[in-house]
KEKE-3310 file (N, C-alpha, C; in steps of 0.2 Angstrom, whole numbers, plus 5000, padded with zeros to 4 digits):
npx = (5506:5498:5501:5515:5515:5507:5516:5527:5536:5547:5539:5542:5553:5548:5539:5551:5554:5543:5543:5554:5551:5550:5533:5519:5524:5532:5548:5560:5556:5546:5552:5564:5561:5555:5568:5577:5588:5592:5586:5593:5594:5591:5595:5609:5616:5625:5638:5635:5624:5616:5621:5615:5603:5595:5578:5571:5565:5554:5548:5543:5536:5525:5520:5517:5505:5496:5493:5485:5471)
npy = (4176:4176:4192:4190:4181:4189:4197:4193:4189:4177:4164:4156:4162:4172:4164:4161:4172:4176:4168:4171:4183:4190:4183:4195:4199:4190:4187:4179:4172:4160:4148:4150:4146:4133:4126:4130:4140:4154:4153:4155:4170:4179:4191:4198:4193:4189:4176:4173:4174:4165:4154:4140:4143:4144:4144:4157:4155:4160:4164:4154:4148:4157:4151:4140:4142:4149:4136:4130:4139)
npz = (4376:4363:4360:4358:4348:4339:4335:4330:4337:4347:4356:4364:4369:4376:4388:4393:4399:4406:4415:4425:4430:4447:4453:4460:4476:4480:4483:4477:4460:4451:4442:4450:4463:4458:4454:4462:4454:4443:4426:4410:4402:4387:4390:4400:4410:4426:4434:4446:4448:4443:4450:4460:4475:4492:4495:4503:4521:4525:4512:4508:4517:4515:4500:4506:4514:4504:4496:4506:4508)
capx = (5507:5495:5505:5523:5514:5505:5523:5530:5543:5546:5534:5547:5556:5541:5538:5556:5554:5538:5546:5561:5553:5545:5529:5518:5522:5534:5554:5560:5554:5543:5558:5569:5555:5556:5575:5583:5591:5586:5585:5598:5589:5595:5598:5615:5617:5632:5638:5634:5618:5613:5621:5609:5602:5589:5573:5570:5557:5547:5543:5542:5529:5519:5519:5514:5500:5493:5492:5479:5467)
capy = (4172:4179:4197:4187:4178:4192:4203:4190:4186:4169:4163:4151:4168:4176:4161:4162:4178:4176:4162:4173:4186:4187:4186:4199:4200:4187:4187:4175:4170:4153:4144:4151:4140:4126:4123:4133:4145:4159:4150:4160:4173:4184:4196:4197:4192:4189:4170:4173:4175:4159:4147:4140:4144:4143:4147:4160:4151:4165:4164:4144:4150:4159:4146:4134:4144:4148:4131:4126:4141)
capz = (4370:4358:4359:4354:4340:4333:4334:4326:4340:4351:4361:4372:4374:4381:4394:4398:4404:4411:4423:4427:4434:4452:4457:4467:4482:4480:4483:4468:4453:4451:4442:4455:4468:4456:4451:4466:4453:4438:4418:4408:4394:4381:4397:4402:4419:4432:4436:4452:4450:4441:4454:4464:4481:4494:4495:4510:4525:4526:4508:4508:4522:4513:4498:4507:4514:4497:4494:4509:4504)
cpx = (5504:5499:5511:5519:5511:5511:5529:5536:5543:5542:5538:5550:5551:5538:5541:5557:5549:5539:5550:5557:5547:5539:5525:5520:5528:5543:5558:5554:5551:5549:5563:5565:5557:5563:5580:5588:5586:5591:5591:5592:5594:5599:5606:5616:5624:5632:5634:5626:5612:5616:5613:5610:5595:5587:5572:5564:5551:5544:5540:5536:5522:5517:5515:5506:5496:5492:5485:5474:5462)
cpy = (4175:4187:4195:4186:4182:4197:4199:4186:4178:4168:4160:4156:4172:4172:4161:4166:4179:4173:4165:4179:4185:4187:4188:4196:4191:4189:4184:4171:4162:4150:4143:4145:4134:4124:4126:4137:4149:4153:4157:4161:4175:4189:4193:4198:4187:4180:4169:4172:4168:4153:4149:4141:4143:4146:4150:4154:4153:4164:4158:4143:4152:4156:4141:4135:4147:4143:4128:4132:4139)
cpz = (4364:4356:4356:4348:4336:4328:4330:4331:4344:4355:4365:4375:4378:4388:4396:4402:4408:4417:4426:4431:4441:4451:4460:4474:4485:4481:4475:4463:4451:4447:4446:4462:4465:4457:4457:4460:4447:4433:4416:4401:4392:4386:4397:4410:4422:4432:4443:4453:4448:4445:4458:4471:4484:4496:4504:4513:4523:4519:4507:4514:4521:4507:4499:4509:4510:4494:4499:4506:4500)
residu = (UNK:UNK:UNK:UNK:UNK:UNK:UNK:UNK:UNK:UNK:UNK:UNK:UNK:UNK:UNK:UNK:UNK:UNK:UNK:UNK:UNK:UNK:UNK:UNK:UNK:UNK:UNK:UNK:UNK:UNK:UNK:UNK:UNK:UNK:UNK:UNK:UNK:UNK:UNK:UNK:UNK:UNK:UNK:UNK:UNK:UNK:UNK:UNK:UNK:UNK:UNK:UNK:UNK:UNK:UNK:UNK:UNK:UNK:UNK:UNK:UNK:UNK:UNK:UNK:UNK:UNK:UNK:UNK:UNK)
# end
């Protein structure tokens, strides 16, 4: 946040991209976990790729098991 706002650029854009991509160690992208799909950015991306879908087990697995920890 503080890197966008000294560069001058957007700060929302900088979160949206921060939401959009995965992870470590992760498959999709914490909006992708939230909404069941990807947020649309300045990126140019496929239809296909912004319908929704669901979240594999295994990661819904491992989620959940970073949550008792």
């Amino acid at each position: 946040m503080i890197k966008s706002y000294k560069s001058g650029d957007d700060p929302y854009l900088a979160l949206l991209n921060l939401r959009n991509i995965p992870n470590e160690g992760m498959v999709t992208s914490p909006v992708q976990r939230h909404i069941g799909r990807r947020t649309q950015s300045v990126l140019p991306a496929t239809p296909a790729v912004l319908k929704p879908s669901k979240i594999p087990v295994s990661e819904h697995s491992k989620l959940q098991w970073k949550r008792h920890q």
